[in-house]
VOLUM-221707 format. One record per residue (C-alpha): residue in one letter; residue number from 1; x, y, z. Coordinates in steps of 0.001 Angstrom, whole numbers. Example, Ala and Ser with C-alpha at 12.3 -4.5 7.8 and 13.67 -1.06 7.14 Angstrom:
2
  code  pos        X        Y        Z
     A    1    12300    -4500     7800
     S    2    13670    -1060     7140
This chain:
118
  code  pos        X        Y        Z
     X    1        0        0        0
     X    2     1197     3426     -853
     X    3     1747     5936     2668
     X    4    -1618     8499     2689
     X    5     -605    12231     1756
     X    6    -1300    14934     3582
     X    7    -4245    17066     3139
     X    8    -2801    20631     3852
     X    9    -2766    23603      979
     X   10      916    23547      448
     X   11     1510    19710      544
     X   12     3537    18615    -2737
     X   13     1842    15093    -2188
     X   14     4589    14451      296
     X   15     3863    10469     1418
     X   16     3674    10023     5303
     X   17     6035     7385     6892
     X   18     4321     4981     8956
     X   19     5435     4216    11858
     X   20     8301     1252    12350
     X   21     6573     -603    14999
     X   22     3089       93    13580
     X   23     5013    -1994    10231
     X   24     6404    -4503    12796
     X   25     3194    -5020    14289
     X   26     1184    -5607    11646
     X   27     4032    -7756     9678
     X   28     4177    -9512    13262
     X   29     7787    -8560    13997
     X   30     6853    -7197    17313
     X   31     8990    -9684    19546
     X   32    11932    -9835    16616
     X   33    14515    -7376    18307
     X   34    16700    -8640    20824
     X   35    18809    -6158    22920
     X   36    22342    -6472    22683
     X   37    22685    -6741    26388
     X   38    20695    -9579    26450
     X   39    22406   -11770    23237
     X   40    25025   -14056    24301
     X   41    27809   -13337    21751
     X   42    27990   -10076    23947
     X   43    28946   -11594    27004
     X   44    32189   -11286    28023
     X   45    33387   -11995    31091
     X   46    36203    -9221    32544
     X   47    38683    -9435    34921
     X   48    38324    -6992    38015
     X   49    41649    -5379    36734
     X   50    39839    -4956    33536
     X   51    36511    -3321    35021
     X   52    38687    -1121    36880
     X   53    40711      506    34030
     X   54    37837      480    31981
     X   55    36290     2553    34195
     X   56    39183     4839    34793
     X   57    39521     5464    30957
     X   58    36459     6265    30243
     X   59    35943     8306    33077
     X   60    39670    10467    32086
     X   61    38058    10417    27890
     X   62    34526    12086    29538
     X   63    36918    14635    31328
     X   64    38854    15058    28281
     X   65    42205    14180    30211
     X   66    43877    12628    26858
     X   67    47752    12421    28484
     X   68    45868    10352    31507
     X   69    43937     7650    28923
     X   70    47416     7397    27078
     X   71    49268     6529    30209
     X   72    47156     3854    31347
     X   73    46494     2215    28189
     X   74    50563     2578    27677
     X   75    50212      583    30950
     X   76    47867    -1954    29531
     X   77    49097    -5245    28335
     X   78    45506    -6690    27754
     X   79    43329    -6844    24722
     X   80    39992    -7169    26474
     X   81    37427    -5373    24049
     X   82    35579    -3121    26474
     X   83    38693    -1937    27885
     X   84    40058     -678    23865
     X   85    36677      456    23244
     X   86    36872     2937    26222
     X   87    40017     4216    25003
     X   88    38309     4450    21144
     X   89    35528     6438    22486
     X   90    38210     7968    24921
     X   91    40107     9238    22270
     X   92    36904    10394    20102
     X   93    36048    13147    23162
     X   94    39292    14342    23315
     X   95    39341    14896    19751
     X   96    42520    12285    19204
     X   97    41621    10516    15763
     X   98    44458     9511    14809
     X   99    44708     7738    18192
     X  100    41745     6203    17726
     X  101    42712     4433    14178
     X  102    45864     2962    16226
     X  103    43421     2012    19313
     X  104    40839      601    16882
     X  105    44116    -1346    14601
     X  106    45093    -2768    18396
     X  107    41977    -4200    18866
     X  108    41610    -5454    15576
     X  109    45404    -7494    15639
     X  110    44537    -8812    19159
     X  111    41946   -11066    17327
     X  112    38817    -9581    19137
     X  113    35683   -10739    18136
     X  114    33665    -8436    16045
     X  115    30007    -7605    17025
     X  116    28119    -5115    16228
     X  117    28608    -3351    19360
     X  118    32435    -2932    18248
């Protein structure tokens, strides 16, 4: 079915766009999405040392303290992907691209899965 056009005086015949979950209702896609919390090739399992600088990291990127992020992941032997993506986003806030490409590359050789999250 074609969208219904407005009715107004100046109206081109501009289509209306339904609404996605009116489309996923009536298609009965209602229960299709699954949060990506809640899929299990997002799990992963950190260490506390892990939660800790991940934490730190992003809390130094939302501050914009760029030398600070660079020191501990300097520091940072690991390749855990929520750690790295800290330091991507990190390095996004403090306006250090080019950082980023060489965090992103890092994660990338240490054989991290990809999802759609990273």
């Amino acid at each position: 079915k074609t969208p219904k056009t407005p009715k107004t005086p100046n109206s081109a015949k501009i289509p209306v766009q339904r609404s996605l979950s009116l489309i996923r209702d009536k298609e009965g896609e209602l229960g299709a999405h699954v949060h990506a919390a809640s899929n299990p090739e997002n799990r992963i399992i950190l260490s506390r040392e892990d939660m800790i600088i991940t934490s730190k990291v992003a809390e130094a990127g939302r501050l914009g303290q760029w030398p600070q992020v660079q020191k501990m992941l300097s520091q940072y032997a690991g390749h855990a992907t929520p750690v790295l993506t800290a330091a991507l986003t990190a390095a996004f806030y403090c306006n250090q691209y080019r950082a980023g490409t060489e965090i992103y590359a890092r994660l990338c050789n240490a054989g991290a899965p990809k999802t759609r999250p990273t």
